[in-house]
mmCIF file of the N, C-alpha and C atoms, coordinates in Angstrom:
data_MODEL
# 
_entry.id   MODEL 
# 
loop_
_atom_site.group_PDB 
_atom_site.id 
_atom_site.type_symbol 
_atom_site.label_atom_id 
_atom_site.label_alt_id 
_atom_site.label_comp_id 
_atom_site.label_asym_id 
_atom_site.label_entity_id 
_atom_site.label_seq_id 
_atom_site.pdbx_PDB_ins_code 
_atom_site.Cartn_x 
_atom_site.Cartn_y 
_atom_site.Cartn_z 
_atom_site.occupancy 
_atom_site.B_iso_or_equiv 
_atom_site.pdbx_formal_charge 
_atom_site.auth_seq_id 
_atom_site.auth_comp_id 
_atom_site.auth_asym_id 
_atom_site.auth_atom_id 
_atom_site.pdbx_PDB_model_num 
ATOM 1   N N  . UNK A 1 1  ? -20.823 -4.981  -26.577 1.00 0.00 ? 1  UNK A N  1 
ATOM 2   C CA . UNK A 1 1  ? -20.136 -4.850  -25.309 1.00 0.00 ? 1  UNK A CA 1 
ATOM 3   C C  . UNK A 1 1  ? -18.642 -5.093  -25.533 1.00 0.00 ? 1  UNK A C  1 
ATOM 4   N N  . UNK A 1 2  ? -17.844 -3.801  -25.404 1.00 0.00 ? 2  UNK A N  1 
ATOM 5   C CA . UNK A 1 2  ? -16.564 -4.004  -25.587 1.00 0.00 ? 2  UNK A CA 1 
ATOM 6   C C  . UNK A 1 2  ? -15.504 -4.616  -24.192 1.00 0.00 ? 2  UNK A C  1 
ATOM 7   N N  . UNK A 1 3  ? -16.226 -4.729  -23.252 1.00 0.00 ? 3  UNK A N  1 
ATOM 8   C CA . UNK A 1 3  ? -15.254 -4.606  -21.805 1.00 0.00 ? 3  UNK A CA 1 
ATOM 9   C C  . UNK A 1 3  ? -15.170 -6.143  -21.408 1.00 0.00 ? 3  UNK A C  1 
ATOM 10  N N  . UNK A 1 4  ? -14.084 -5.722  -20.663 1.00 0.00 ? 4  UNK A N  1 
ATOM 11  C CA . UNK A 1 4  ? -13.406 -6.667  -19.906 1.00 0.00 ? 4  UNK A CA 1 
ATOM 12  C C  . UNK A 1 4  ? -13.832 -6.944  -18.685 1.00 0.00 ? 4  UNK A C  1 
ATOM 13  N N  . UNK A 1 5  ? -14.133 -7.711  -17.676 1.00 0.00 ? 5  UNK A N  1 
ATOM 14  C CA . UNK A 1 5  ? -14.552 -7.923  -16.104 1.00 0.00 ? 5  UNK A CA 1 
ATOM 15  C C  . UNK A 1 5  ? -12.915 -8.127  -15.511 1.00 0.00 ? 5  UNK A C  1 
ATOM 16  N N  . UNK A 1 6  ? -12.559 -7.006  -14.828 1.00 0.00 ? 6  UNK A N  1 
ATOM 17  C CA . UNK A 1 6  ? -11.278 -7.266  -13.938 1.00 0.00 ? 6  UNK A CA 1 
ATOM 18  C C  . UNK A 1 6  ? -11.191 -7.178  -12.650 1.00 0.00 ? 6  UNK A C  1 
ATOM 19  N N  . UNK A 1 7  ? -10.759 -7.975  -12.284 1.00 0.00 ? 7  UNK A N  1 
ATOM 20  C CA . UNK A 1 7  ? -10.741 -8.230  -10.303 1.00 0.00 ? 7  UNK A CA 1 
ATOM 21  C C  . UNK A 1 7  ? -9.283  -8.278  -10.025 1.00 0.00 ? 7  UNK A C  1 
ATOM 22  N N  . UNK A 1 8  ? -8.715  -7.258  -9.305  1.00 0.00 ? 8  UNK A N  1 
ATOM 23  C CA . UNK A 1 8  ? -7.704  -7.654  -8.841  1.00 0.00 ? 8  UNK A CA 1 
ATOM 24  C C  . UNK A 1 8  ? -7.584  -8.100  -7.412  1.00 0.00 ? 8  UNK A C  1 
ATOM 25  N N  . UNK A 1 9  ? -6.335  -8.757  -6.566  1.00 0.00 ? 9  UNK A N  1 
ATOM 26  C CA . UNK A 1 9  ? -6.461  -9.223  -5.492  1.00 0.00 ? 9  UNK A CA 1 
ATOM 27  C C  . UNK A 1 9  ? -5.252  -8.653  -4.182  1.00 0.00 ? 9  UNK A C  1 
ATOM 28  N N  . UNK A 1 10 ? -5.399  -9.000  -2.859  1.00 0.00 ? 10 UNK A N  1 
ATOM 29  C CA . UNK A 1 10 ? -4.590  -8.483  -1.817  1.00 0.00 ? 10 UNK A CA 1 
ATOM 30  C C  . UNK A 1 10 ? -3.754  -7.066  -2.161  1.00 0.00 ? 10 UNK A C  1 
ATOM 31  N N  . UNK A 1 11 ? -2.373  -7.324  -2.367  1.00 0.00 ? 11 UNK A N  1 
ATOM 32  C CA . UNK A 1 11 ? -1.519  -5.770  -2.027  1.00 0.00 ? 11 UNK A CA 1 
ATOM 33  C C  . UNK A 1 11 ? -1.947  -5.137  -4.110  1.00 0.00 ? 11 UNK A C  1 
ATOM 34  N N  . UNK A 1 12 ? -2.330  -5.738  -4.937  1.00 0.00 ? 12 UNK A N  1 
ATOM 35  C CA . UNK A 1 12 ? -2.958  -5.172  -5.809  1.00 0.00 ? 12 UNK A CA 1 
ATOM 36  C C  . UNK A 1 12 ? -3.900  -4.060  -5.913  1.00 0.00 ? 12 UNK A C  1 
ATOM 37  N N  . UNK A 1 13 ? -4.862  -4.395  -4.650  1.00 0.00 ? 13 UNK A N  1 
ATOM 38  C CA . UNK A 1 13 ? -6.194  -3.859  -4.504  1.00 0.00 ? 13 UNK A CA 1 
ATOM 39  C C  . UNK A 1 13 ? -5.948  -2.228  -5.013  1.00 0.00 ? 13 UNK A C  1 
ATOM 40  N N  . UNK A 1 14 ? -4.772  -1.539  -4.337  1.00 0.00 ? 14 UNK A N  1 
ATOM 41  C CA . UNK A 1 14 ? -4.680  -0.076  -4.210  1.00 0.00 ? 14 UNK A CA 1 
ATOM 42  C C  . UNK A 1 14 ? -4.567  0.387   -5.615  1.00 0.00 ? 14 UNK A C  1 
ATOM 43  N N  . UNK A 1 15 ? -4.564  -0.329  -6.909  1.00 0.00 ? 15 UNK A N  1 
ATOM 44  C CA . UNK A 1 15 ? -4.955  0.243   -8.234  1.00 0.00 ? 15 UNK A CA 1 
ATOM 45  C C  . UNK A 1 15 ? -6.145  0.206   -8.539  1.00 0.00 ? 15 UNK A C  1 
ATOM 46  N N  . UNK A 1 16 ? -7.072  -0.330  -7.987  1.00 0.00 ? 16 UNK A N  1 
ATOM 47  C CA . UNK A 1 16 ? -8.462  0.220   -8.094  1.00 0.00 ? 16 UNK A CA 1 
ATOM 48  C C  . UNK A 1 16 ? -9.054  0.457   -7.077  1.00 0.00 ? 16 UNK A C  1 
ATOM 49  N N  . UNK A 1 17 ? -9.898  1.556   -7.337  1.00 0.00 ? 17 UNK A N  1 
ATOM 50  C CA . UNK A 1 17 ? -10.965 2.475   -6.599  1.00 0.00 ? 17 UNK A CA 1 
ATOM 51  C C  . UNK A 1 17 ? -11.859 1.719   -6.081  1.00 0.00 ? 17 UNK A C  1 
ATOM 52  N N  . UNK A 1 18 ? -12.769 1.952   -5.053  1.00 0.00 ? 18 UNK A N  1 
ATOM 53  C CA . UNK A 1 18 ? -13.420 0.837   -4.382  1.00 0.00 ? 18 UNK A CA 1 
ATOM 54  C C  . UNK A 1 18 ? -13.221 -0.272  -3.941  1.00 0.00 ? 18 UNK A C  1 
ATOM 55  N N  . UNK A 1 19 ? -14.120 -0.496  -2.879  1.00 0.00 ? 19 UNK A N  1 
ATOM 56  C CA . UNK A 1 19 ? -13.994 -1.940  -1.557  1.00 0.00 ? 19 UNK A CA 1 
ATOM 57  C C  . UNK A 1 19 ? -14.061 -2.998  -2.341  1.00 0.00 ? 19 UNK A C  1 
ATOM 58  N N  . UNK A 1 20 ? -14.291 -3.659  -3.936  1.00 0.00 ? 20 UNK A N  1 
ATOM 59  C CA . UNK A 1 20 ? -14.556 -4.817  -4.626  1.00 0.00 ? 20 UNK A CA 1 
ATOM 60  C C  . UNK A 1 20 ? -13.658 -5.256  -5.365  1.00 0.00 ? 20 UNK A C  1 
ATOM 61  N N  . UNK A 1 21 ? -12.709 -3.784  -5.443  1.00 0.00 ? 21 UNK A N  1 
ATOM 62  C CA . UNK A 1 21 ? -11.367 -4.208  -6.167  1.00 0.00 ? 21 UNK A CA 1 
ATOM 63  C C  . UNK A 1 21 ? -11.610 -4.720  -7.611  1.00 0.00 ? 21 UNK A C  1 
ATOM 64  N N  . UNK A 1 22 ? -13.089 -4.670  -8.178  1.00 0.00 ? 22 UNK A N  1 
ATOM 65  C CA . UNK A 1 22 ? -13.630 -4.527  -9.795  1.00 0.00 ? 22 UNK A CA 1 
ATOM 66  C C  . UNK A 1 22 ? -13.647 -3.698  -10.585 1.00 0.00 ? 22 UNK A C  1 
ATOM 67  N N  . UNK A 1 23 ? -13.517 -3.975  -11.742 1.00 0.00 ? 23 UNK A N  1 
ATOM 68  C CA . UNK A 1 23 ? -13.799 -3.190  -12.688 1.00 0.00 ? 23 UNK A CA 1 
ATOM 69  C C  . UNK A 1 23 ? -14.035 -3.524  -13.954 1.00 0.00 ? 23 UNK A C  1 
ATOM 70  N N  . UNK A 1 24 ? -14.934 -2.706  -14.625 1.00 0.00 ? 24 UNK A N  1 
ATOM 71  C CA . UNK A 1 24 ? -14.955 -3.306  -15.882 1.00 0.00 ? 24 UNK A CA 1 
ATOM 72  C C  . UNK A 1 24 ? -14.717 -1.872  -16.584 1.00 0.00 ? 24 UNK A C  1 
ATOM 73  N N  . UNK A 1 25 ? -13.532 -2.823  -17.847 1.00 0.00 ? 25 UNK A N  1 
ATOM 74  C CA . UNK A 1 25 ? -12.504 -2.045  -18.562 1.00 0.00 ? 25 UNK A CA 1 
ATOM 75  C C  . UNK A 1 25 ? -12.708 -2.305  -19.785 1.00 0.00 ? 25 UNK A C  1 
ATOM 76  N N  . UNK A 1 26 ? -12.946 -1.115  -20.637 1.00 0.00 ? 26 UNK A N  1 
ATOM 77  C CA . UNK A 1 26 ? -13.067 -1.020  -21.877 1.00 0.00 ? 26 UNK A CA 1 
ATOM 78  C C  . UNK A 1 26 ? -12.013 -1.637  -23.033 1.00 0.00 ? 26 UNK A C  1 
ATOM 79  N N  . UNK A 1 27 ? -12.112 -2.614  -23.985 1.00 0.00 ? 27 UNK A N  1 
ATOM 80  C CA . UNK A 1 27 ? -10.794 -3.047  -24.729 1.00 0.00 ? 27 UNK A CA 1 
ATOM 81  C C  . UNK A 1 27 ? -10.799 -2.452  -26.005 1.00 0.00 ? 27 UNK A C  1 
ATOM 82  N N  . UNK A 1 28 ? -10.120 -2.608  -26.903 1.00 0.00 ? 28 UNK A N  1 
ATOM 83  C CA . UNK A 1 28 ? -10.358 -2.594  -28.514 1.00 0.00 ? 28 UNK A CA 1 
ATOM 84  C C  . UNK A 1 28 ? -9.093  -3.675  -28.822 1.00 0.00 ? 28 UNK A C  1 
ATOM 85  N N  . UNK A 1 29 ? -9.478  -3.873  -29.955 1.00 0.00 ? 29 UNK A N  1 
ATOM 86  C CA . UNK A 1 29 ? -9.035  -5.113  -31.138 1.00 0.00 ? 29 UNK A CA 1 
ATOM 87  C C  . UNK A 1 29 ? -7.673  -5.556  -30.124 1.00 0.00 ? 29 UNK A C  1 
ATOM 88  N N  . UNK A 1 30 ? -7.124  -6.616  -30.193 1.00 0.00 ? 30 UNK A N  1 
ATOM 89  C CA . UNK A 1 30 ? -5.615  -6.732  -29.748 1.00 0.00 ? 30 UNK A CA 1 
ATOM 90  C C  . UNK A 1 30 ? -5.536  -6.802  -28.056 1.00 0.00 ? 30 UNK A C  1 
ATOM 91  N N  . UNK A 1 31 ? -6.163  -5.904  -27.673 1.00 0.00 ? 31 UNK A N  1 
ATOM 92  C CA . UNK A 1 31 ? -5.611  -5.299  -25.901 1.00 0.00 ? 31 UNK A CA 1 
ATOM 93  C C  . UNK A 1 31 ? -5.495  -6.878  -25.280 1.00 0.00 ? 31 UNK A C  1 
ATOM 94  N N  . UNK A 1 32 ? -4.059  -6.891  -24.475 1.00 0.00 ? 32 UNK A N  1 
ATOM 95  C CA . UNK A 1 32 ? -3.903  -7.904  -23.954 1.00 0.00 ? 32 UNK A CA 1 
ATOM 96  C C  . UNK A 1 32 ? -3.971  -8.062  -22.385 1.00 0.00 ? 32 UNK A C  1 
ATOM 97  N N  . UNK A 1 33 ? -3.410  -8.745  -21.555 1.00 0.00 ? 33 UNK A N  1 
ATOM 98  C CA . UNK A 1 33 ? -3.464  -8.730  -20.289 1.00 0.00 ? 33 UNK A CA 1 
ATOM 99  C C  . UNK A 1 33 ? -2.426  -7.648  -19.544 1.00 0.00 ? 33 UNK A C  1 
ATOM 100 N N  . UNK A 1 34 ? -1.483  -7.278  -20.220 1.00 0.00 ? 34 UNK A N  1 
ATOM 101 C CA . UNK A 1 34 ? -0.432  -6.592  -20.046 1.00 0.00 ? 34 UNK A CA 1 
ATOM 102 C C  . UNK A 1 34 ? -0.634  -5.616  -20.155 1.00 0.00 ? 34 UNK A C  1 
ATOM 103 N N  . UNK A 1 35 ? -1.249  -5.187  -21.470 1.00 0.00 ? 35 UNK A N  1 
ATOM 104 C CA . UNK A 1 35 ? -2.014  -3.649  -21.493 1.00 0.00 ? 35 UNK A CA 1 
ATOM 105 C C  . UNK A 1 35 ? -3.101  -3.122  -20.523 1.00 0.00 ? 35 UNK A C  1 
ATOM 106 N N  . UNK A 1 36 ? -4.076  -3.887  -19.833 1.00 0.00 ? 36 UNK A N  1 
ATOM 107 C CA . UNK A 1 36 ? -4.689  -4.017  -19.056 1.00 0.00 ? 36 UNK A CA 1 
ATOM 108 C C  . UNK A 1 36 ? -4.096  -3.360  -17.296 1.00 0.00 ? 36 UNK A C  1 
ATOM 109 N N  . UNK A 1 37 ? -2.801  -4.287  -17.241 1.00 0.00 ? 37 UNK A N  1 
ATOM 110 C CA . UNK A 1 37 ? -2.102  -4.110  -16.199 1.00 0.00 ? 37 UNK A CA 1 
ATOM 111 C C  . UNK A 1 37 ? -1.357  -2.240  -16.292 1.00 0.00 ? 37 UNK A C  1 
ATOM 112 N N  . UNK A 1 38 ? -0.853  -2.525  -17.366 1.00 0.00 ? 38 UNK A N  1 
ATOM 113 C CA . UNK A 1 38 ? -0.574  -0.811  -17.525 1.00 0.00 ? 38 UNK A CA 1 
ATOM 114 C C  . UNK A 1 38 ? -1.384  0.097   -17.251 1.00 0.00 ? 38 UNK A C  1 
ATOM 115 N N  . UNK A 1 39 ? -2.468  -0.105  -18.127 1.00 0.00 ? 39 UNK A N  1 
ATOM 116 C CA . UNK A 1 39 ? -3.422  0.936   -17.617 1.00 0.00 ? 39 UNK A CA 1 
ATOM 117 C C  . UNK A 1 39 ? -3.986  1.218   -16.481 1.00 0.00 ? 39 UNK A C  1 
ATOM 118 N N  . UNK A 1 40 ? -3.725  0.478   -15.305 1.00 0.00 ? 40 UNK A N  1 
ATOM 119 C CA . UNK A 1 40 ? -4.478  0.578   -14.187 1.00 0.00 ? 40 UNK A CA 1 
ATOM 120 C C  . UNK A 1 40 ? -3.297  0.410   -13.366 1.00 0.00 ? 40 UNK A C  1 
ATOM 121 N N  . UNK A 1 41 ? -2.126  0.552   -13.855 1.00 0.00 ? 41 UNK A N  1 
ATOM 122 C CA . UNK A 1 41 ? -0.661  1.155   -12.998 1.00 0.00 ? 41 UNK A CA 1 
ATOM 123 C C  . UNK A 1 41 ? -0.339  -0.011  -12.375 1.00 0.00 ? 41 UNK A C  1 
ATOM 124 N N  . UNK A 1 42 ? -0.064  -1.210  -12.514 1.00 0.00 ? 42 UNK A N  1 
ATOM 125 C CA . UNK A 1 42 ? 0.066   -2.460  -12.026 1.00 0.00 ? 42 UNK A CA 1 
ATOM 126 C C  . UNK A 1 42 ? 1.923   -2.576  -12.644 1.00 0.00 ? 42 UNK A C  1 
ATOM 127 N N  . UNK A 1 43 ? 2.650   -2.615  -12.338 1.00 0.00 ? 43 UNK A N  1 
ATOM 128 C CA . UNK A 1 43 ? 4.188   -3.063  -12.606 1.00 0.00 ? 43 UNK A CA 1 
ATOM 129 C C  . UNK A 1 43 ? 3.423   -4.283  -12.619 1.00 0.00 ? 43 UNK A C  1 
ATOM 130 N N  . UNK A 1 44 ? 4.201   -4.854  -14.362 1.00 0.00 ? 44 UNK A N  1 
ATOM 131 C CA . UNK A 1 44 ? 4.389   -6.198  -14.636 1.00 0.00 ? 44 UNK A CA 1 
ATOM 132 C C  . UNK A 1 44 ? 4.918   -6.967  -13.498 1.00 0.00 ? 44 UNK A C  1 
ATOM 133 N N  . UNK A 1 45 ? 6.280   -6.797  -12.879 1.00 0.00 ? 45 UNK A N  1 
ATOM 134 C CA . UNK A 1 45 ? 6.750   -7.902  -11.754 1.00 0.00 ? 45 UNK A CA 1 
ATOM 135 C C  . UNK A 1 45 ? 6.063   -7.454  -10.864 1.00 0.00 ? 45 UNK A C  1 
ATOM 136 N N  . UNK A 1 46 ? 5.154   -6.820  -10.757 1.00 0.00 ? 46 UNK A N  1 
ATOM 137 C CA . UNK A 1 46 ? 3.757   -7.507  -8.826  1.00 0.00 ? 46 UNK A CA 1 
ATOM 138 C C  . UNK A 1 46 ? 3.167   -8.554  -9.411  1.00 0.00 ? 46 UNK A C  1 
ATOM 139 N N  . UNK A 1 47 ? 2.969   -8.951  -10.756 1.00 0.00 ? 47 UNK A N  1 
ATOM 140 C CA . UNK A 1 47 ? 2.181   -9.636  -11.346 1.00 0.00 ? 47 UNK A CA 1 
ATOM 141 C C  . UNK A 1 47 ? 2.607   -11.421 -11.179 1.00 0.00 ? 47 UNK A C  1 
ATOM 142 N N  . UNK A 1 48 ? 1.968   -12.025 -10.539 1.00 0.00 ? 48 UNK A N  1 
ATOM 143 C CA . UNK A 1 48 ? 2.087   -13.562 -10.116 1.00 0.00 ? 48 UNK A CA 1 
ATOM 144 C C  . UNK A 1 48 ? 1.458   -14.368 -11.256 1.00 0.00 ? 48 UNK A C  1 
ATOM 145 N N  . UNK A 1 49 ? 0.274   -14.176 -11.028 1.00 0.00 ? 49 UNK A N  1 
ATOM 146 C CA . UNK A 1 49 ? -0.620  -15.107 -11.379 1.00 0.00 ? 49 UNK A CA 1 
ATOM 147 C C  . UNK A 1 49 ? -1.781  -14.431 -12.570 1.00 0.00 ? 49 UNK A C  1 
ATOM 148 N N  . UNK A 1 50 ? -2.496  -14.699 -13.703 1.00 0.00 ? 50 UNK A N  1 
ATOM 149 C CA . UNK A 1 50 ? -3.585  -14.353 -13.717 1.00 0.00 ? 50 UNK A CA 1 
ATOM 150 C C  . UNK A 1 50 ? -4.140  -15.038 -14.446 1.00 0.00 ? 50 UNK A C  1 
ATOM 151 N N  . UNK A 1 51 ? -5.667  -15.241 -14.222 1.00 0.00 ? 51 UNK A N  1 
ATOM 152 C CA . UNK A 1 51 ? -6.522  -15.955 -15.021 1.00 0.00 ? 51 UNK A CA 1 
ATOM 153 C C  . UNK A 1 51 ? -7.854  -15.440 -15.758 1.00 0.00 ? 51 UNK A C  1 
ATOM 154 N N  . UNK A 1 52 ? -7.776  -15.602 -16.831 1.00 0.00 ? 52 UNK A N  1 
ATOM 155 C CA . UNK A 1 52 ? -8.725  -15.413 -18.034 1.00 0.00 ? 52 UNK A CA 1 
ATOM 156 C C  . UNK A 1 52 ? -9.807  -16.154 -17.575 1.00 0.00 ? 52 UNK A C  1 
ATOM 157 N N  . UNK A 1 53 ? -11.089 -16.191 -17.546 1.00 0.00 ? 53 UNK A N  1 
ATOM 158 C CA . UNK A 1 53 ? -12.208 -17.019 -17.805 1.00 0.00 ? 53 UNK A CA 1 
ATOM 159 C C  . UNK A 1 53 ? -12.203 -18.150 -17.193 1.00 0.00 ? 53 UNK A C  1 
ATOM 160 N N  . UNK A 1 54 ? -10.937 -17.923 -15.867 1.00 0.00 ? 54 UNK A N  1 
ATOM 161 C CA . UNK A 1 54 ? -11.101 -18.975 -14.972 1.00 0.00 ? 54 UNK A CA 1 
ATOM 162 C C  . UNK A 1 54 ? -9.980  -19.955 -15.670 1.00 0.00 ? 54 UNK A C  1 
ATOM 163 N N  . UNK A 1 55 ? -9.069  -19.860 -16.654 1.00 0.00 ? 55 UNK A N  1 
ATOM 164 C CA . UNK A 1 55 ? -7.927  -20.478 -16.738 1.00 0.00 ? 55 UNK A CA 1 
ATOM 165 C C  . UNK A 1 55 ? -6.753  -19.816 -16.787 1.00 0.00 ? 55 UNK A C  1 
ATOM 166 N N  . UNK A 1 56 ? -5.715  -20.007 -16.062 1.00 0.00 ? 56 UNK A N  1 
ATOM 167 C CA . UNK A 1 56 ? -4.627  -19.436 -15.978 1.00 0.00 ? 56 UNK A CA 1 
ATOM 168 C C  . UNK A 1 56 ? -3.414  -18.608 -17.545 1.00 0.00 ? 56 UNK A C  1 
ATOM 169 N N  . UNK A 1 57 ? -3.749  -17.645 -17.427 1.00 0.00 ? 57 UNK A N  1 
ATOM 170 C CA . UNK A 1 57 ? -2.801  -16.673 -18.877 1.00 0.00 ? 57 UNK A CA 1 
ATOM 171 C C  . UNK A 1 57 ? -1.892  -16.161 -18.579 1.00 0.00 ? 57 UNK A C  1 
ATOM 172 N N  . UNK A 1 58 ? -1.399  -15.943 -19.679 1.00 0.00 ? 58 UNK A N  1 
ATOM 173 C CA . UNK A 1 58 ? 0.173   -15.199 -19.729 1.00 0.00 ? 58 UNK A CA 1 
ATOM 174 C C  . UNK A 1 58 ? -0.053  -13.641 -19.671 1.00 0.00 ? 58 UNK A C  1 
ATOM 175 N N  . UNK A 1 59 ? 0.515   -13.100 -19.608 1.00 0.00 ? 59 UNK A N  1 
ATOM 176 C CA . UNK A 1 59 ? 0.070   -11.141 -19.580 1.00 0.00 ? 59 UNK A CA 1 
ATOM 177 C C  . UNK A 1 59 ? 0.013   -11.247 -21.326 1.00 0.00 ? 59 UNK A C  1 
ATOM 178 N N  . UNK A 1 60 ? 0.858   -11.630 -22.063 1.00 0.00 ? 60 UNK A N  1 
ATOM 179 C CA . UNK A 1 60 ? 0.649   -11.274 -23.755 1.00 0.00 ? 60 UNK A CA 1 
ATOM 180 C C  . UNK A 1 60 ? -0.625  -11.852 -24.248 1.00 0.00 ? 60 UNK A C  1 
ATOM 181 N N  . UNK A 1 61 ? -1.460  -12.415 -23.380 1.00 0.00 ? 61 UNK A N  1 
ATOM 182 C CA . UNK A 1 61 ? -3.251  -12.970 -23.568 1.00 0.00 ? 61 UNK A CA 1 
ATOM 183 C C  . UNK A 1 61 ? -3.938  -12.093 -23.905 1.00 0.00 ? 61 UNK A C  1 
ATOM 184 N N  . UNK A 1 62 ? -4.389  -12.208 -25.055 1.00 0.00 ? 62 UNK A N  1 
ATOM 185 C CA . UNK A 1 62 ? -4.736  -11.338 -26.061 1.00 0.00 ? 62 UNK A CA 1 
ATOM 186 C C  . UNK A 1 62 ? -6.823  -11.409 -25.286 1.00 0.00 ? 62 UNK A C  1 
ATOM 187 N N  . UNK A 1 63 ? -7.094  -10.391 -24.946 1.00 0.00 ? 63 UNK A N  1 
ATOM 188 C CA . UNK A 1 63 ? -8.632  -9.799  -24.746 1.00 0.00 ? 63 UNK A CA 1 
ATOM 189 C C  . UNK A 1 63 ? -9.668  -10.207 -25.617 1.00 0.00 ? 63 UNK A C  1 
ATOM 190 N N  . UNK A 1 64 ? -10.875 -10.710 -25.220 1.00 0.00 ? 64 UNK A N  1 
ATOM 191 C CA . UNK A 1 64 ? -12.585 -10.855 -25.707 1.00 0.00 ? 64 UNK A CA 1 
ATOM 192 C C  . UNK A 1 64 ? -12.673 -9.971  -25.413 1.00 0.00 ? 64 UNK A C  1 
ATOM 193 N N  . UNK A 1 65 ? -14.296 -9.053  -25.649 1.00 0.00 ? 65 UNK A N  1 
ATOM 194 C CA . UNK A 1 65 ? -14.929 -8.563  -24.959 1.00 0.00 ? 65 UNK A CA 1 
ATOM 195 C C  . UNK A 1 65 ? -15.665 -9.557  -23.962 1.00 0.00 ? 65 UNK A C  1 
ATOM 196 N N  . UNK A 1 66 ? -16.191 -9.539  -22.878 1.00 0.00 ? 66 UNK A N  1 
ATOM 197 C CA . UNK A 1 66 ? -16.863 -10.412 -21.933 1.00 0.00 ? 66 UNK A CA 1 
ATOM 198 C C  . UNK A 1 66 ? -15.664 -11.328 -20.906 1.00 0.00 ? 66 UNK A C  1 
ATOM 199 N N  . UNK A 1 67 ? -14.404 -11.185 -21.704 1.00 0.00 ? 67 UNK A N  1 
ATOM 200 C CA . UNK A 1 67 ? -13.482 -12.130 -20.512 1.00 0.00 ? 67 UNK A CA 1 
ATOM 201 C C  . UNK A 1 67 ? -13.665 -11.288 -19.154 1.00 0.00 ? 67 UNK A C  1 
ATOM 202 N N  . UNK A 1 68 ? -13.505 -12.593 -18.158 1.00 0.00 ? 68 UNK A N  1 
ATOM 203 C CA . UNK A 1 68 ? -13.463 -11.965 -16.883 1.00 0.00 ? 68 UNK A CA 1 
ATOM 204 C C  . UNK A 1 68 ? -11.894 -11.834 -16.302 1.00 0.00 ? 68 UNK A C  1 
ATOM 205 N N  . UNK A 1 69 ? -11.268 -11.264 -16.178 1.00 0.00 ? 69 UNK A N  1 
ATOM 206 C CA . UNK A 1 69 ? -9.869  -10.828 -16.158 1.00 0.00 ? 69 UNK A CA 1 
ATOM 207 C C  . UNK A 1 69 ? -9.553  -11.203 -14.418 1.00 0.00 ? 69 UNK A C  1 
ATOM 208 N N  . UNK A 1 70 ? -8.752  -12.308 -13.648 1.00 0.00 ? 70 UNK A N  1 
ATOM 209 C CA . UNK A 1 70 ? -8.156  -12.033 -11.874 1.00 0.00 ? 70 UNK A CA 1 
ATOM 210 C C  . UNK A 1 70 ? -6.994  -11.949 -12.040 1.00 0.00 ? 70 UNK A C  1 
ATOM 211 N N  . UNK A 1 71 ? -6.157  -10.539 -11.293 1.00 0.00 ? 71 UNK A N  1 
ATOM 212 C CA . UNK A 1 71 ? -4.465  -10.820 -11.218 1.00 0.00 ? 71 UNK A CA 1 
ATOM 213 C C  . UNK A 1 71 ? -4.542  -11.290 -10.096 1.00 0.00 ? 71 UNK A C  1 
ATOM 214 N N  . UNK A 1 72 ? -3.548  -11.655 -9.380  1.00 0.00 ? 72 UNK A N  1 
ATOM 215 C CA . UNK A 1 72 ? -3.217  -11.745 -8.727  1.00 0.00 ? 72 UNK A CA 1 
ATOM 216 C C  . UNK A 1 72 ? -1.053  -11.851 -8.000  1.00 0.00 ? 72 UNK A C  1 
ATOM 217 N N  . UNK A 1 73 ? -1.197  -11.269 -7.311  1.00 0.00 ? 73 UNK A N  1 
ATOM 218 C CA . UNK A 1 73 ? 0.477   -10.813 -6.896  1.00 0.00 ? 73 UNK A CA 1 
ATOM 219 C C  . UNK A 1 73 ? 1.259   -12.051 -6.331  1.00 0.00 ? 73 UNK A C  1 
ATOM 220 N N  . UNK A 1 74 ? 2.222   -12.330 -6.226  1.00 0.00 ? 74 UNK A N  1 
ATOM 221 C CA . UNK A 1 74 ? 3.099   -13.002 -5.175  1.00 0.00 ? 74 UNK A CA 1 
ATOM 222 C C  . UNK A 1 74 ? 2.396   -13.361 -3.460  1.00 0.00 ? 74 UNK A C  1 
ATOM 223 N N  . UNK A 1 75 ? 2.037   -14.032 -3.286  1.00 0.00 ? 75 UNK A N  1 
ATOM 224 C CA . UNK A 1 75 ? 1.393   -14.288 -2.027  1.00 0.00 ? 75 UNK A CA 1 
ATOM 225 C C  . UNK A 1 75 ? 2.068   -14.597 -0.849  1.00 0.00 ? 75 UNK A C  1 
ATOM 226 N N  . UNK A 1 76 ? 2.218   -14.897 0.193   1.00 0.00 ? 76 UNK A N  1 
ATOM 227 C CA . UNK A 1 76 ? 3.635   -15.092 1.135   1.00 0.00 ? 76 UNK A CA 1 
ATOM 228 C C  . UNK A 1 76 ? 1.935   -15.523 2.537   1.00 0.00 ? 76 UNK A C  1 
ATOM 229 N N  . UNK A 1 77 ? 2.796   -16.832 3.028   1.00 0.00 ? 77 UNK A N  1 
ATOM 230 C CA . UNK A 1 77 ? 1.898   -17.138 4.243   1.00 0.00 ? 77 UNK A CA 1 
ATOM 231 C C  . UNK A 1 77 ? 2.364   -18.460 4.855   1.00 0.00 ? 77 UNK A C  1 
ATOM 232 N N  . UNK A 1 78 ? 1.791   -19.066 5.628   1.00 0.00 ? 78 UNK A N  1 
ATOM 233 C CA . UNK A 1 78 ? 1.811   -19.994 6.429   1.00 0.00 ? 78 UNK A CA 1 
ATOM 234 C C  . UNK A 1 78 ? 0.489   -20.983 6.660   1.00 0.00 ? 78 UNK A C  1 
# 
């Protein structure tokens, strides 16, 4: 199993297809969080937050197969 589990979140959502905003994304050797974001048309600066396996990474976070991948954007609220 080469893939990645990716969830993106709020004004993100519109780079992936479907109401779950999931996907699972194929990697090879190296692919990092950044490459990830490219491929699925994400501009680095929407990029806030993201967490690997449930701990917070840098975009140059180098890919498992099986990581579960959340971005998440700049958030704004009250």
């Amino acid at each position: 199993m080469n893939y990645v589990r990716v969830r993106v979140f709020a004004t993100l959502r519109k780079h992936l297809s479907g109401e779950d905003a999931l996907a699972n994304i194929r990697i090879d050797g190296g692919k990092t969080v950044g490459d990830i974001c490219s491929e699925l048309g994400i501009p680095h600066d929407e990029v806030k937050v993201v967490f690997v396996n449930d701990h917070k990474a840098p975009l140059r976070q180098v890919l498992q197969p099986g990581d579960r991948v959340s971005i998440f954007p700049p958030i704004a609220g009250g």
